[in-house]
C-alpha positions as a LaTeX table, in Angstrom:
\begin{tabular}{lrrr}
\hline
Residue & $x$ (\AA) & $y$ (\AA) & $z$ (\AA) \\
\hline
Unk1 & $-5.65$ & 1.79 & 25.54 \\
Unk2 & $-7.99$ & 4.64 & 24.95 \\
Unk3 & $-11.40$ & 4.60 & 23.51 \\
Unk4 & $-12.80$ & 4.50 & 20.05 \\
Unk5 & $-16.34$ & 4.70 & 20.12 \\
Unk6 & $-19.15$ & 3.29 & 22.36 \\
Unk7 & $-19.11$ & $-0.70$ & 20.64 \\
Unk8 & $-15.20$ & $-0.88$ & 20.45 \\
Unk9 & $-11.60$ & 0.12 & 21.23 \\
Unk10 & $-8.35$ & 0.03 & 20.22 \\
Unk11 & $-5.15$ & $-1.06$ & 21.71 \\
Unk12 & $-1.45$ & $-1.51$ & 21.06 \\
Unk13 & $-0.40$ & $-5.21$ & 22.38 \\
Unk14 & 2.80 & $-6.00$ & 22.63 \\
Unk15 & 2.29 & $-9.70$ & 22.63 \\
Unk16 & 0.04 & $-10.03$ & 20.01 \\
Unk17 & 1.95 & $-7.23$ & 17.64 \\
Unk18 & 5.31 & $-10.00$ & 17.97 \\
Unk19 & 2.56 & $-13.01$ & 17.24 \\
Unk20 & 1.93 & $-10.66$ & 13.87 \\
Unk21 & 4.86 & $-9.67$ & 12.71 \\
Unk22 & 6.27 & $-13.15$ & 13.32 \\
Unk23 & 3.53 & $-14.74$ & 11.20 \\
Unk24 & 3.51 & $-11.92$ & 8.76 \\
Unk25 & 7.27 & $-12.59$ & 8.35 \\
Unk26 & 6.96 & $-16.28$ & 7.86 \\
Unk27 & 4.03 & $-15.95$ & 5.03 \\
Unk28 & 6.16 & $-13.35$ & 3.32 \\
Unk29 & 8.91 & $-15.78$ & 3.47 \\
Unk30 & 11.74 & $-14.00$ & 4.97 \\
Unk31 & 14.29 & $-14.87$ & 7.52 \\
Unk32 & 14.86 & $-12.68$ & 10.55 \\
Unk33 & 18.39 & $-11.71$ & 8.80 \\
Unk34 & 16.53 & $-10.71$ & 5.45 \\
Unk35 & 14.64 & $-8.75$ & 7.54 \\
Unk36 & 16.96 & $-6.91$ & 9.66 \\
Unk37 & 19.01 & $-6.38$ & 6.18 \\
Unk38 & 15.84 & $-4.88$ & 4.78 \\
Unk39 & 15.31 & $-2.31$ & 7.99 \\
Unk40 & 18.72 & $-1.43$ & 8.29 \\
Unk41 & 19.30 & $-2.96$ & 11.49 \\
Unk42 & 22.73 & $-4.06$ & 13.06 \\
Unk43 & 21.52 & $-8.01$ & 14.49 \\
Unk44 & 18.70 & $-9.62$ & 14.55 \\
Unk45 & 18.32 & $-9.30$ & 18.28 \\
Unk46 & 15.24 & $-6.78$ & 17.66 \\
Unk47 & 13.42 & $-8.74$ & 15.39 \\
Unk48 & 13.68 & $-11.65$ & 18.38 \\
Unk49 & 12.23 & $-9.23$ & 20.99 \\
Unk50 & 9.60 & $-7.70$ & 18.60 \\
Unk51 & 8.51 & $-11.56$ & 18.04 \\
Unk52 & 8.65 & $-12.84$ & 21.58 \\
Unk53 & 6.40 & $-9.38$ & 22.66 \\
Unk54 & 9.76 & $-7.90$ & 24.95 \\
Unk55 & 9.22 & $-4.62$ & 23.18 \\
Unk56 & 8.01 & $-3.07$ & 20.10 \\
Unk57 & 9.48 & $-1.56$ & 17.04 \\
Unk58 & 9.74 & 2.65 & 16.90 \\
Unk59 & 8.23 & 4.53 & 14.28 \\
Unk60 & 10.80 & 4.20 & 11.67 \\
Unk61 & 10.96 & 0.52 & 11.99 \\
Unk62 & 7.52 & $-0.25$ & 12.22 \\
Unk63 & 6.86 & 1.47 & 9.43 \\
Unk64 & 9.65 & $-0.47$ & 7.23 \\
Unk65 & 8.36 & $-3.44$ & 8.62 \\
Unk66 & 4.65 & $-2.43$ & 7.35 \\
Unk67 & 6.16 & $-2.06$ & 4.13 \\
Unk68 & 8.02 & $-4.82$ & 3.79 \\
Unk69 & 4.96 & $-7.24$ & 4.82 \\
Unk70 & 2.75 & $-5.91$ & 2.56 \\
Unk71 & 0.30 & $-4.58$ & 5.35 \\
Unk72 & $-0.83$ & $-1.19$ & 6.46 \\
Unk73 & 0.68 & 0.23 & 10.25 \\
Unk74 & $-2.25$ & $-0.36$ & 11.83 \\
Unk75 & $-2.76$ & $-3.95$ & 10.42 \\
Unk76 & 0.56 & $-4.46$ & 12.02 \\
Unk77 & 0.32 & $-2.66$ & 15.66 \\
Unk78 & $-3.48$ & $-2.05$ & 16.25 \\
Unk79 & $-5.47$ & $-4.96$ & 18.33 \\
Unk80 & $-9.67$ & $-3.98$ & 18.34 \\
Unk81 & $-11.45$ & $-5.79$ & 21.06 \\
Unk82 & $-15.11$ & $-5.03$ & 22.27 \\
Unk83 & $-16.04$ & $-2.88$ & 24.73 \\
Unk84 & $-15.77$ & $-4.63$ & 27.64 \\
Unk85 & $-11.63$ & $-4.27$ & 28.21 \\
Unk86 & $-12.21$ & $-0.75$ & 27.88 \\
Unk87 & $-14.08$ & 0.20 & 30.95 \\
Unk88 & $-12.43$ & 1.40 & 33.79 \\
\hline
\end{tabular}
């Protein structure tokens, strides 16, 4: 996490990036095997631990994935809370 300005900041959450792209995924309609066609990918088995918040997609794949939803990179990754979880 790293700070944005005084009223907010930014994060990347693991968790809630998988809730996304799950739900992004869904409302597009696609399957986890249209998807993994789509990026390129050998199985599925990425798209399960994107969705379930294990790890997240590199570069190349997020930015496929942005694509492919319809939605910008940081739509996809980016979390903004308040200050608050900022502080140290």
């Amino acid at each position: 996490m790293f700070r944005m300005n005084e009223h907010i900041c930014v994060a990347v959450n693991t968790k809630a990036t998988g809730e996304k792209i799950r739900k992004l995924r869904e409302k597009c309609g696609f399957s986890k095997t249209e998807v993994q066609e789509s990026l390129g990918l050998v199985g599925v088995q990425s798209i399960y631990d994107w969705e379930n918040g294990v790890k997240l997609p590199n570069l190349e794949n997020a930015l496929g994935l942005a694509r492919l939803l319809g939605v910008d990179l940081d739509q996809l990754l980016v979390e903004i809370y308040p200050k608050e979880p900022c502080q140290t």
